[in-house]
CHARMM-style PDB file with segment names, atoms N, HN, CA, C and O in Angstrom:
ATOM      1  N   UNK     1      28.974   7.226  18.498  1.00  0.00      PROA
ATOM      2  CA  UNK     1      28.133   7.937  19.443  1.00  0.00      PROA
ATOM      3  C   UNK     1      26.907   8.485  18.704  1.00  0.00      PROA
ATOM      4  O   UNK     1      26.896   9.122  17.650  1.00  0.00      PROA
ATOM      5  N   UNK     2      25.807   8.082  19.524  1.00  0.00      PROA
ATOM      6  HN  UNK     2      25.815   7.564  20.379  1.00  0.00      PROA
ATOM      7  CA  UNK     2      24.568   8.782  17.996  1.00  0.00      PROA
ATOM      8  C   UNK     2      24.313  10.208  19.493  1.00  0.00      PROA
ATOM      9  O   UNK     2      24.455  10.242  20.716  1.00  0.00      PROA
ATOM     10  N   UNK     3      23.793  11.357  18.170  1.00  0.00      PROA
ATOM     11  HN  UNK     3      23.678  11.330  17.177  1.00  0.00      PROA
ATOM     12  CA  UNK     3      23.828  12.551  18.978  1.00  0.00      PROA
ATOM     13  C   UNK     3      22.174  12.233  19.052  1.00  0.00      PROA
ATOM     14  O   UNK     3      21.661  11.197  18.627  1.00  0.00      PROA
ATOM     15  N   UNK     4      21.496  13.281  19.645  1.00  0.00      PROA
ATOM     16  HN  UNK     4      21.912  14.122  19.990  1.00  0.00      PROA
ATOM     17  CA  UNK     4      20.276  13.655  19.685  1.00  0.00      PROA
ATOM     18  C   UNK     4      19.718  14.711  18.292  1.00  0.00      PROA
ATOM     19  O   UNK     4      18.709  15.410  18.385  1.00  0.00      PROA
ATOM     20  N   UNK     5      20.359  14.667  17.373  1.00  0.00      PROA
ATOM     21  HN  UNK     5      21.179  14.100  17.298  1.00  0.00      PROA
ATOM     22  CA  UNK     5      19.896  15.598  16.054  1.00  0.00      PROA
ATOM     23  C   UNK     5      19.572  13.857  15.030  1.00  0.00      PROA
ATOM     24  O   UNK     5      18.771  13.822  14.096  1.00  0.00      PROA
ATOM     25  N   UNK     6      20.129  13.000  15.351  1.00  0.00      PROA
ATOM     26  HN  UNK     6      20.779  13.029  16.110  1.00  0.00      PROA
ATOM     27  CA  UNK     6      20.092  11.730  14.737  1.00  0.00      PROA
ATOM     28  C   UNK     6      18.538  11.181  14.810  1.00  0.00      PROA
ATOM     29  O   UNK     6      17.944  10.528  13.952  1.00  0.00      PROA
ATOM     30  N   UNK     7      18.122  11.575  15.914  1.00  0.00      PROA
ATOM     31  HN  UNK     7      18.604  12.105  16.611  1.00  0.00      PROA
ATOM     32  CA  UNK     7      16.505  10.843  16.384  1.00  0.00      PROA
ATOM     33  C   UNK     7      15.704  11.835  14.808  1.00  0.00      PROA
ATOM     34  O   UNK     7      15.010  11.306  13.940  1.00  0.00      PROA
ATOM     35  N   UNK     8      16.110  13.365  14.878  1.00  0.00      PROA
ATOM     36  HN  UNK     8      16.674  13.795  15.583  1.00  0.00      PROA
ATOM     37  CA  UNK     8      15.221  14.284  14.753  1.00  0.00      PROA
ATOM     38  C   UNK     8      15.463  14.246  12.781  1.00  0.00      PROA
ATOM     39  O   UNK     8      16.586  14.173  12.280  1.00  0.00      PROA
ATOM     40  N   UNK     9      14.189  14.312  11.963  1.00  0.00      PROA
ATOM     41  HN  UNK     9      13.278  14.371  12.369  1.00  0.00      PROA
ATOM     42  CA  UNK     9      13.760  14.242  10.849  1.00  0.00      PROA
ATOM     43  C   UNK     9      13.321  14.874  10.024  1.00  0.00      PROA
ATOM     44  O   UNK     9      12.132  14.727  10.305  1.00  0.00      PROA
ATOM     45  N   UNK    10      13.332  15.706   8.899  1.00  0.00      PROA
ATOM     46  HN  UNK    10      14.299  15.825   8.670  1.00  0.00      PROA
ATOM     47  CA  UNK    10      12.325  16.496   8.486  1.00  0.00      PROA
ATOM     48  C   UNK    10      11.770  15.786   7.032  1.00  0.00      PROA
ATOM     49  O   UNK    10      12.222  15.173   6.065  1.00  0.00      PROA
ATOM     50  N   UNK    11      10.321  16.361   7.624  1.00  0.00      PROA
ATOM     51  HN  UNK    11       9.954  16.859   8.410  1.00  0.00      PROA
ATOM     52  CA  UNK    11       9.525  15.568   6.744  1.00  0.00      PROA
ATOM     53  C   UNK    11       8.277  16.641   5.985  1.00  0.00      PROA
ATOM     54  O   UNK    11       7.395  17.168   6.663  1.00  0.00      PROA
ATOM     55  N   UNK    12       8.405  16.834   4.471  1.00  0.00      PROA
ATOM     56  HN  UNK    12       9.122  16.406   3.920  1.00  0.00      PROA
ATOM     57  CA  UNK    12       7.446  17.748   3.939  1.00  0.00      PROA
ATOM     58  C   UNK    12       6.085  17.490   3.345  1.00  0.00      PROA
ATOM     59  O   UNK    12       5.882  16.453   2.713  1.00  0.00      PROA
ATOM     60  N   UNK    13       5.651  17.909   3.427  1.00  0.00      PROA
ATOM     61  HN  UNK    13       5.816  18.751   3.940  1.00  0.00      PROA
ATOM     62  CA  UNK    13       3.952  17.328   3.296  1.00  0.00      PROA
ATOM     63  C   UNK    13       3.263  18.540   2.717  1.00  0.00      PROA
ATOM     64  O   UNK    13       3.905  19.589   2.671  1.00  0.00      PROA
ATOM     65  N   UNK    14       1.846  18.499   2.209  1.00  0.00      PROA
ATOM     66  HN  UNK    14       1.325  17.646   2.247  1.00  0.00      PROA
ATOM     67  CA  UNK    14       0.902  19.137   2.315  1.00  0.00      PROA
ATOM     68  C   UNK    14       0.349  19.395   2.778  1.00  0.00      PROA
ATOM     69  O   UNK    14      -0.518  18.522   2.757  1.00  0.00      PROA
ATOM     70  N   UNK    15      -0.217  20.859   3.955  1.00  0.00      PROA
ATOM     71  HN  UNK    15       0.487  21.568   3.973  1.00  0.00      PROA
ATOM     72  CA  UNK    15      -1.258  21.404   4.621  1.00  0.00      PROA
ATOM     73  C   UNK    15      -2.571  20.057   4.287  1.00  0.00      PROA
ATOM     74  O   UNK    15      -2.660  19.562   3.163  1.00  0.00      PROA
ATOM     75  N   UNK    16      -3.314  19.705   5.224  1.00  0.00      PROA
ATOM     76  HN  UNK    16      -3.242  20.107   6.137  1.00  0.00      PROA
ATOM     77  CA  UNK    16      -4.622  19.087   4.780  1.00  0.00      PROA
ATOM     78  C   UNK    16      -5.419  20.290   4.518  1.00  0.00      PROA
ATOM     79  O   UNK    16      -6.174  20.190   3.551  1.00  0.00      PROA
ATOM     80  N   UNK    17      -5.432  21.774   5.364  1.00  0.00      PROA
ATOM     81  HN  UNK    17      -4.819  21.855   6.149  1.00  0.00      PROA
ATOM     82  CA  UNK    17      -6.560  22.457   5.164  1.00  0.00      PROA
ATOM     83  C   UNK    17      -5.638  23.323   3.912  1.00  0.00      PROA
ATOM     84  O   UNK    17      -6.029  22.848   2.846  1.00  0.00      PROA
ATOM     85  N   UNK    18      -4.605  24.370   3.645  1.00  0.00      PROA
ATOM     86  HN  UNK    18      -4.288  24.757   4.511  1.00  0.00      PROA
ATOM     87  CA  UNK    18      -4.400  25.129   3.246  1.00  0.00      PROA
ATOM     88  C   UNK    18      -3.634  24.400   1.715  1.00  0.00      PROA
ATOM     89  O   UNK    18      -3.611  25.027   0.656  1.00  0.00      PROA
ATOM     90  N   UNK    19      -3.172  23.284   1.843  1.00  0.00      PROA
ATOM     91  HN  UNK    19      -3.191  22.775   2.703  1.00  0.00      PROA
ATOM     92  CA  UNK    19      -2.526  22.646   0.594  1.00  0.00      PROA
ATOM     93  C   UNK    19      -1.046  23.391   0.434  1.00  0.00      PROA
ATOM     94  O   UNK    19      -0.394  23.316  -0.608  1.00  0.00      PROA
ATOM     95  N   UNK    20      -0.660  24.034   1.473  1.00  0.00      PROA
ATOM     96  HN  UNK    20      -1.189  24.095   2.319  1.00  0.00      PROA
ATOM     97  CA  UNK    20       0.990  24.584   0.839  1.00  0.00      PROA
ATOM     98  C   UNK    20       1.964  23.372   2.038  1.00  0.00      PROA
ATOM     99  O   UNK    20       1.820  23.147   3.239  1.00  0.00      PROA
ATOM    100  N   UNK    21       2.766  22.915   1.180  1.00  0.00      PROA
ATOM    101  HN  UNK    21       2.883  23.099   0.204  1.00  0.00      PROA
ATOM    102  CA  UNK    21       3.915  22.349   1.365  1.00  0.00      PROA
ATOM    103  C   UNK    21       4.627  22.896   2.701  1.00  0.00      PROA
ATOM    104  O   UNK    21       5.095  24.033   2.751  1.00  0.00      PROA
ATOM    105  N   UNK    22       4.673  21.944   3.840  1.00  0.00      PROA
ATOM    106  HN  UNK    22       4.292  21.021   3.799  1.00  0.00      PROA
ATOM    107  CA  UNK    22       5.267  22.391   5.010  1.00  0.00      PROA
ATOM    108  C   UNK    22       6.055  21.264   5.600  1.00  0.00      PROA
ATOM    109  O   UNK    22       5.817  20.056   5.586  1.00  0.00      PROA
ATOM    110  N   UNK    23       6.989  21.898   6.090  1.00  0.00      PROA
ATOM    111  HN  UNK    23       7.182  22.879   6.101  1.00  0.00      PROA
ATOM    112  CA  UNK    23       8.253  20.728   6.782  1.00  0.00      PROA
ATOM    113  C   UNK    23       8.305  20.988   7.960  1.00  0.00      PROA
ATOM    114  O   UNK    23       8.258  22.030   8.613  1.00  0.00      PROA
ATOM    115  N   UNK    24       8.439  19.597   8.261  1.00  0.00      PROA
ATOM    116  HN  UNK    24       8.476  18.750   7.730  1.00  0.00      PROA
ATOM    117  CA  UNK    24       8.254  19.083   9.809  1.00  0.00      PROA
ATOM    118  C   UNK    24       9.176  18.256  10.488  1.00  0.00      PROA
ATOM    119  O   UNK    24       9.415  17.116  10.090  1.00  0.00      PROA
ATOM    120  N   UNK    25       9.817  18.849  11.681  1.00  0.00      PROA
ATOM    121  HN  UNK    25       9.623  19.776  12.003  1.00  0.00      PROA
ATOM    122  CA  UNK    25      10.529  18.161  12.338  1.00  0.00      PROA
ATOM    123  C   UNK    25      10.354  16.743  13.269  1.00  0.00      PROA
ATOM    124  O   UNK    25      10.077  16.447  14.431  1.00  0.00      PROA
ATOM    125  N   UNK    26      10.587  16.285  12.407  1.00  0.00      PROA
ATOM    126  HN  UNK    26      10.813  16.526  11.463  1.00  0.00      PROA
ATOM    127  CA  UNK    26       9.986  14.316  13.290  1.00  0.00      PROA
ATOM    128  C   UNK    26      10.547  13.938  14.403  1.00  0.00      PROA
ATOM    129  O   UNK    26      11.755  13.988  14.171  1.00  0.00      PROA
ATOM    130  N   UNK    27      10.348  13.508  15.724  1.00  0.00      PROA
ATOM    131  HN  UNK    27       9.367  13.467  15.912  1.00  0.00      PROA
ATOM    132  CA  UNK    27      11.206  13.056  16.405  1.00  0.00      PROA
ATOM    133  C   UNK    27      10.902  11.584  16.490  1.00  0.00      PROA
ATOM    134  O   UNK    27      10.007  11.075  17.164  1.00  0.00      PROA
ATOM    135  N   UNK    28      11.826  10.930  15.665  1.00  0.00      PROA
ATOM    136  HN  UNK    28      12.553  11.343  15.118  1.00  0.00      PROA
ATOM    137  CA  UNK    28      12.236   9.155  15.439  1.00  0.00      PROA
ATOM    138  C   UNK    28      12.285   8.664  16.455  1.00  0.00      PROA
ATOM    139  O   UNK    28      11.859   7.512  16.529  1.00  0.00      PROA
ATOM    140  N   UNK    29      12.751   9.229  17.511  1.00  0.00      PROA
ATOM    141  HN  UNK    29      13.097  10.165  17.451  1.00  0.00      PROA
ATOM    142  CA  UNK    29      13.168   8.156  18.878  1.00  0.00      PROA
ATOM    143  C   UNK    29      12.037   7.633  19.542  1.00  0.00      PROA
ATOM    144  O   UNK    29      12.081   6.592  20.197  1.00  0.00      PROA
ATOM    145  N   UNK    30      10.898   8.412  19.372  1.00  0.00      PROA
ATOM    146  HN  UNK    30      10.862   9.258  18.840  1.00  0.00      PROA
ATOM    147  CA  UNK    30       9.569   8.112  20.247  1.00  0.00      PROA
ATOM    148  C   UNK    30       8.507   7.058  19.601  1.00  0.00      PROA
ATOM    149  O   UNK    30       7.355   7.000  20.031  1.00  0.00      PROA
ATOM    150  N   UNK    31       8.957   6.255  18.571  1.00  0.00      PROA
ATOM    151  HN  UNK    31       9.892   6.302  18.221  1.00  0.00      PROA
ATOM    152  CA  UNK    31       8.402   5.558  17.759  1.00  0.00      PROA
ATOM    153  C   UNK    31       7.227   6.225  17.274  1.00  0.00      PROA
ATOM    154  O   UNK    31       7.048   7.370  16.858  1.00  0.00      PROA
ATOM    155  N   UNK    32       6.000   4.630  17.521  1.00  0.00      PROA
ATOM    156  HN  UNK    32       6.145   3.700  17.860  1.00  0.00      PROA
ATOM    157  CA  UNK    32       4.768   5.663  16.792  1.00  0.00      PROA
ATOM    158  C   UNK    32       3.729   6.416  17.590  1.00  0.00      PROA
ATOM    159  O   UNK    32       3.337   6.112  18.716  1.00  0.00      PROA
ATOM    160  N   UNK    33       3.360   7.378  16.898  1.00  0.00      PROA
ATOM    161  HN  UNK    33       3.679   7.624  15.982  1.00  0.00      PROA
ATOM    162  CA  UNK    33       3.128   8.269  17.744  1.00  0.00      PROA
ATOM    163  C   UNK    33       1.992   9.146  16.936  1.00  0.00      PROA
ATOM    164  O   UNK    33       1.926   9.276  15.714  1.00  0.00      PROA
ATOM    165  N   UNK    34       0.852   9.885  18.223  1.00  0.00      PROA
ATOM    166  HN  UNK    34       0.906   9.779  19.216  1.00  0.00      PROA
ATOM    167  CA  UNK    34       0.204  10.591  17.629  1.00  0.00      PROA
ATOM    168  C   UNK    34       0.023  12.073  18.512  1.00  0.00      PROA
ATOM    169  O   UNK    34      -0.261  12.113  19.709  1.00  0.00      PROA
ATOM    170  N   UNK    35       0.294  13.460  17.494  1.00  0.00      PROA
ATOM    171  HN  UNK    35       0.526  13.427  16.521  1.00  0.00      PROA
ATOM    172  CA  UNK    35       0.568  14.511  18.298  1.00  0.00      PROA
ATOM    173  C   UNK    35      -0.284  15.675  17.000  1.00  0.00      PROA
ATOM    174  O   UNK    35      -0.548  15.382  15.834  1.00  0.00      PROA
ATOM    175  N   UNK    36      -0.563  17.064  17.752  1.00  0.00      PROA
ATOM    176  HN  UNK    36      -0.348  17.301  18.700  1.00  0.00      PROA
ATOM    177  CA  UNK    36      -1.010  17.878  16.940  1.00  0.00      PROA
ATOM    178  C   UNK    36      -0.163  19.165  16.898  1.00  0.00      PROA
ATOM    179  O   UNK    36       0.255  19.731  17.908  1.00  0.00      PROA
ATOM    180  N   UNK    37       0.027  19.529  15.770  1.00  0.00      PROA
ATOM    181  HN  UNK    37      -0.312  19.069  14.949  1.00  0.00      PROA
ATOM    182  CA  UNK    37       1.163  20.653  15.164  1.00  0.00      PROA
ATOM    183  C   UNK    37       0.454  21.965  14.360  1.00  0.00      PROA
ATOM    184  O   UNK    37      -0.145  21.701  13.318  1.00  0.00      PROA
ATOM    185  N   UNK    38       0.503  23.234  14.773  1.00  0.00      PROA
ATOM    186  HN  UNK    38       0.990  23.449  15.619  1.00  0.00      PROA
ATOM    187  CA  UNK    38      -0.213  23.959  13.930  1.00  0.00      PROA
ATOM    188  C   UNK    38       0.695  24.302  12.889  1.00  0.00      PROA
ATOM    189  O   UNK    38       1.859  24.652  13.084  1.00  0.00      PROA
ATOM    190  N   UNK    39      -0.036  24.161  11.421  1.00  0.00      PROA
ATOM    191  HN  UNK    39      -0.981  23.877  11.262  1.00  0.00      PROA
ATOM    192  CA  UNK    39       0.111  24.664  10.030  1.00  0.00      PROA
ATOM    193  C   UNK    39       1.007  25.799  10.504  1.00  0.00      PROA
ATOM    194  O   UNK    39       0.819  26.402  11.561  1.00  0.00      PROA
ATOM    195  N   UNK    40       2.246  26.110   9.430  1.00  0.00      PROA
ATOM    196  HN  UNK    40       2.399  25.620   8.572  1.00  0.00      PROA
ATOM    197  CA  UNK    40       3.348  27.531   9.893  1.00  0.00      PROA
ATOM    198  C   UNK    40       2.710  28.256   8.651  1.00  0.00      PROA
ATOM    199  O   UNK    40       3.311  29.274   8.308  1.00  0.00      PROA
ATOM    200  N   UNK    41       1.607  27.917   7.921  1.00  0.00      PROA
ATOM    201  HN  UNK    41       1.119  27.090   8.199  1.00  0.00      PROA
ATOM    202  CA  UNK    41       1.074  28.648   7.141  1.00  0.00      PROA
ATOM    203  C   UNK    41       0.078  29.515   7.353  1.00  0.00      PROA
ATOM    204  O   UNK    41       0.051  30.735   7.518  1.00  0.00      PROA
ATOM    205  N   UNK    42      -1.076  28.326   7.305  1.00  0.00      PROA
ATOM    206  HN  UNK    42      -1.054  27.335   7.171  1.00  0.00      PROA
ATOM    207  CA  UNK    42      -2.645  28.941   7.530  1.00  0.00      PROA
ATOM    208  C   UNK    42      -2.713  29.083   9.281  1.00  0.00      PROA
ATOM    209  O   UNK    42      -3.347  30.037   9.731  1.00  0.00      PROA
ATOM    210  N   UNK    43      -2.106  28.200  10.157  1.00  0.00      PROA
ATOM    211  HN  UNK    43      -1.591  27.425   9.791  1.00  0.00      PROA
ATOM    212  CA  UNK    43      -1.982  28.029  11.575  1.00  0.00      PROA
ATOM    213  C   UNK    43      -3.040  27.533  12.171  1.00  0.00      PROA
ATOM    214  O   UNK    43      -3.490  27.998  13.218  1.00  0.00      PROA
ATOM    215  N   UNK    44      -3.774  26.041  11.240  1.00  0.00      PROA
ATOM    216  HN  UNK    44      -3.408  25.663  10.389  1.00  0.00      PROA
ATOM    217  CA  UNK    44      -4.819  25.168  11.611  1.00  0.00      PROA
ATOM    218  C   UNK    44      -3.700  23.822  12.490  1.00  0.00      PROA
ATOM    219  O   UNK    44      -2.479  23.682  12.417  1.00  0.00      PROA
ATOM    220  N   UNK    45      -4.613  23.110  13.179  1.00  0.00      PROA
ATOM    221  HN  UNK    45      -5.604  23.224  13.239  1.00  0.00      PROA
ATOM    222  CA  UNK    45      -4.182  22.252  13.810  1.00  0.00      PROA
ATOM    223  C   UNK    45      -4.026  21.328  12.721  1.00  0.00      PROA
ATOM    224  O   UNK    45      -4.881  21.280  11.837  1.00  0.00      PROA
ATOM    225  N   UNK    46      -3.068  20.631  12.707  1.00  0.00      PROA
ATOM    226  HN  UNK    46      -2.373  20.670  13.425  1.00  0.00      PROA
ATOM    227  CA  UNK    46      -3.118  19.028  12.393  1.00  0.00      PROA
ATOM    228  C   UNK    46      -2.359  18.114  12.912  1.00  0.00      PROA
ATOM    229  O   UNK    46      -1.236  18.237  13.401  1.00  0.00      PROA
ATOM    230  N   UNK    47      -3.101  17.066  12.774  1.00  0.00      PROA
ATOM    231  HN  UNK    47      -4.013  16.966  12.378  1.00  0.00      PROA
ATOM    232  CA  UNK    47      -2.650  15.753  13.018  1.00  0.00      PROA
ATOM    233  C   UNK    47      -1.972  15.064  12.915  1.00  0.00      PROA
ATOM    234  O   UNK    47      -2.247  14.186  12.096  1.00  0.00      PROA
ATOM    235  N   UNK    48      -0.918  14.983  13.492  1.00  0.00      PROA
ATOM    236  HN  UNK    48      -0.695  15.696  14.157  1.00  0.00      PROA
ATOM    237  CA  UNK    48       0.425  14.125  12.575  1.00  0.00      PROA
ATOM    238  C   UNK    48       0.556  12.723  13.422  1.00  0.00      PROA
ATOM    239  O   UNK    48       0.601  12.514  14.634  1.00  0.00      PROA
ATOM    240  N   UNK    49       0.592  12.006  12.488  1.00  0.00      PROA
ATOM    241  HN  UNK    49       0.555  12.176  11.503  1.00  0.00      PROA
ATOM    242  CA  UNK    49       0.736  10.536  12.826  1.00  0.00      PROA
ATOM    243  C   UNK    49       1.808   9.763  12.328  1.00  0.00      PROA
ATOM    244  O   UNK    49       2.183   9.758  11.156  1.00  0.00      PROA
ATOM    245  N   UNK    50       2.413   8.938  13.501  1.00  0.00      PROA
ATOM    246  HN  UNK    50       2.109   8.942  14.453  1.00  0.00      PROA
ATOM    247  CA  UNK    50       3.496   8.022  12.956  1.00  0.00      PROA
ATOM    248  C   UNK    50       3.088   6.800  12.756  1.00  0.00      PROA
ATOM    249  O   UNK    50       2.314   6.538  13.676  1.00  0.00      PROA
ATOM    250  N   UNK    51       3.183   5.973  12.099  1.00  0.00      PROA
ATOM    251  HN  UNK    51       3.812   6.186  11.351  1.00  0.00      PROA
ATOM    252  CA  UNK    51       3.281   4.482  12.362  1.00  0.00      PROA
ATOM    253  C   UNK    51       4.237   3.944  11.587  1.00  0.00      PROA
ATOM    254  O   UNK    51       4.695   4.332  10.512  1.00  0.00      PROA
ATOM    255  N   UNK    52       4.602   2.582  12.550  1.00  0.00      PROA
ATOM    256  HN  UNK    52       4.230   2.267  13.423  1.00  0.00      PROA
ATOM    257  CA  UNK    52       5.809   1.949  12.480  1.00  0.00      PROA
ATOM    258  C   UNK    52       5.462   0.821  11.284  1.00  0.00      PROA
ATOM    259  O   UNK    52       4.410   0.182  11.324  1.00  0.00      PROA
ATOM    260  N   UNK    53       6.579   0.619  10.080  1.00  0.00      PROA
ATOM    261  HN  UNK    53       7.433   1.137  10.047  1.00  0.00      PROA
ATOM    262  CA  UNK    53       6.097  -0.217   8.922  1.00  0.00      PROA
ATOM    263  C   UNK    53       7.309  -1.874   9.734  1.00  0.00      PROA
ATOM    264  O   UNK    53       8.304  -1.880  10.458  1.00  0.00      PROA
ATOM    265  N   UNK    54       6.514  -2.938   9.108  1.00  0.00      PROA
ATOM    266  HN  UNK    54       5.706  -2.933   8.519  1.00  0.00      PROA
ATOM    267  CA  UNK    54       7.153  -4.248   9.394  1.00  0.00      PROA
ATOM    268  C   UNK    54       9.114  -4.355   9.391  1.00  0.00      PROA
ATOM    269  O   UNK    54       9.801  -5.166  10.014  1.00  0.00      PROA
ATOM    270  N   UNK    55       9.628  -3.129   8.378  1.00  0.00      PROA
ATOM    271  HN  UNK    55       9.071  -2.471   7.872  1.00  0.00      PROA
ATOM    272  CA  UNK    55      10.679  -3.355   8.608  1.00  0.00      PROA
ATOM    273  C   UNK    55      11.716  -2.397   9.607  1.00  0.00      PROA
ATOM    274  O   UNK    55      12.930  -2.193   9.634  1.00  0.00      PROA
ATOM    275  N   UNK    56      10.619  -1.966  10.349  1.00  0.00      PROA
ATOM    276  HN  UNK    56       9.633  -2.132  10.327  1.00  0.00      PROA
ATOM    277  CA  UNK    56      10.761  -0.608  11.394  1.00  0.00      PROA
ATOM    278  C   UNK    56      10.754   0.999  11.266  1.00  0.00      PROA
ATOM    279  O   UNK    56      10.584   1.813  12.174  1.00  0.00      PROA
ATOM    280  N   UNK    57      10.982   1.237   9.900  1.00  0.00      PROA
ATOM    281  HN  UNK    57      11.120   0.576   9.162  1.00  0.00      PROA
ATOM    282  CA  UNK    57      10.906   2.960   9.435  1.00  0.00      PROA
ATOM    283  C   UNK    57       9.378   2.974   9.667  1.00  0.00      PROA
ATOM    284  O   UNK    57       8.554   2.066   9.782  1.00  0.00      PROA
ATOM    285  N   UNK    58       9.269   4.632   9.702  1.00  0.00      PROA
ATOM    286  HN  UNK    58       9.938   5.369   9.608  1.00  0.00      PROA
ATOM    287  CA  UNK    58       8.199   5.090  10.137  1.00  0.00      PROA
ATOM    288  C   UNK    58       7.580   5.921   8.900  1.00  0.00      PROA
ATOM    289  O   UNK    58       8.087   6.516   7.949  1.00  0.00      PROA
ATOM    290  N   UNK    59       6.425   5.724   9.281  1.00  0.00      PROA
ATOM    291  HN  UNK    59       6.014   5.241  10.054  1.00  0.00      PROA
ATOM    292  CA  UNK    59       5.461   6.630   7.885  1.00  0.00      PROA
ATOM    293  C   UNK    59       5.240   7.786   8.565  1.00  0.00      PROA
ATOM    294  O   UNK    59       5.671   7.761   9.718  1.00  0.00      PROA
ATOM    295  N   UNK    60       4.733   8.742   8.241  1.00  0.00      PROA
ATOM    296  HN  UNK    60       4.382   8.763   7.304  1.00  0.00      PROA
ATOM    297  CA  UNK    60       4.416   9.751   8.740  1.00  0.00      PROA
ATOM    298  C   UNK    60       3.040  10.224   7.474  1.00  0.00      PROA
ATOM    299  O   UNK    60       3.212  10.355   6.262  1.00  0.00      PROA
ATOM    300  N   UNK    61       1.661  10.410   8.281  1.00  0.00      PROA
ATOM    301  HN  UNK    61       1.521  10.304   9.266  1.00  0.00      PROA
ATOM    302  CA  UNK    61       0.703  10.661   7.712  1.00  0.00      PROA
ATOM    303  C   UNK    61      -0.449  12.841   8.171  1.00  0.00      PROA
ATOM    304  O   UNK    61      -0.626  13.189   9.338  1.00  0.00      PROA
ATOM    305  N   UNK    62      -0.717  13.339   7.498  1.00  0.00      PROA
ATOM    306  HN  UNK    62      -0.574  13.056   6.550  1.00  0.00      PROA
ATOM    307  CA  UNK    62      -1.415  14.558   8.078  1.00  0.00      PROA
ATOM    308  C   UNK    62      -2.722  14.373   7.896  1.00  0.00      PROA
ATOM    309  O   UNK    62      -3.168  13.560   7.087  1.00  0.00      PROA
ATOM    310  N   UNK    63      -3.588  15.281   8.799  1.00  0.00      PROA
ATOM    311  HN  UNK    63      -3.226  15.941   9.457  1.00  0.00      PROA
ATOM    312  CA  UNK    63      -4.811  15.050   8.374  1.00  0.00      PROA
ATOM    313  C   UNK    63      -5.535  15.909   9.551  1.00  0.00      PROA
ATOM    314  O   UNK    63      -5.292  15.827  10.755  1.00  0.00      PROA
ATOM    315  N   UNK    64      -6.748  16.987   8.729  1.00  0.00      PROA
ATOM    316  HN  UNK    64      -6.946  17.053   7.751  1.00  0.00      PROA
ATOM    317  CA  UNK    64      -7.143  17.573   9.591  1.00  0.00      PROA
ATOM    318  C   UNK    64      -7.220  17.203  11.137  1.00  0.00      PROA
ATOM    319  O   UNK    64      -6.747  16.137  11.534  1.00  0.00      PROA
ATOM    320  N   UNK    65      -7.935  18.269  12.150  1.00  0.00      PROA
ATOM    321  HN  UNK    65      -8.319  19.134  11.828  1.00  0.00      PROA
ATOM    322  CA  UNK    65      -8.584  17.066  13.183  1.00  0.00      PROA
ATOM    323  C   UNK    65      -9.826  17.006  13.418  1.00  0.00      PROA
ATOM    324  O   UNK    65     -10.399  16.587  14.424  1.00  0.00      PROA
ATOM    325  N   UNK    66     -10.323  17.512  12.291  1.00  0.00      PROA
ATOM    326  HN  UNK    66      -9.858  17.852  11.474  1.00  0.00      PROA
ATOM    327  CA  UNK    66     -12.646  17.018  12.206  1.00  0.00      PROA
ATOM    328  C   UNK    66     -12.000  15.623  11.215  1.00  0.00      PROA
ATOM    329  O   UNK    66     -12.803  14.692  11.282  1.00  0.00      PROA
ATOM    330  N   UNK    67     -11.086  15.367  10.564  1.00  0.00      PROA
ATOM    331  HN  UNK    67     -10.433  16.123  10.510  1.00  0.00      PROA
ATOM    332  CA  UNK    67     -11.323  14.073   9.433  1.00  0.00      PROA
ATOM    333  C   UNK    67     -11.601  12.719  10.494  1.00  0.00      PROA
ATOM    334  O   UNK    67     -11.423  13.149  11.634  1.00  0.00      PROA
ATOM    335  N   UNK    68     -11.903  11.511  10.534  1.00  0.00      PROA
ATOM    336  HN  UNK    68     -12.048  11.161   9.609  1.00  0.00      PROA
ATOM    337  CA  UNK    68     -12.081  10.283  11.364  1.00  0.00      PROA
ATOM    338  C   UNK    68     -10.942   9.413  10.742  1.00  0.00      PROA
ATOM    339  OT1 UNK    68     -10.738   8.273  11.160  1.00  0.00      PROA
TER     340      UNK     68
END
């Protein structure tokens, strides 16, 4: 039986604006995906992006939201 904590991921990164190390709860089930999360630090927006790699795991990338 897969539960619903199975979809969910944590994933630690670097602030793009503030640079301190923050963990983030991924939700896997929704494939790739693009959503905005404020910093639990500085409390800037960012960008979190999924994309799906050829053998199906997902990357997970940050990045302000002025960067292109």
């Amino acid at each position: 039986m897969i539960r619903p904590m199975d979809y969910l991921d944590e994933h630690s990164a670097p602030c793009p604006y503030c640079g301190e190390i923050i963990t983030l709860l991924v939700d896997l089930s929704a494939g790739p995906q693009t959503y905005i999360e404020d910093c639990s630090v500085c409390c800037r927006p960012i960008v979190i992006t999924l994309t799906e790699n050829s053998d199906g795991s997902l990357d997970v990338s940050l990045r302000d939201e002025n960067e292109a």
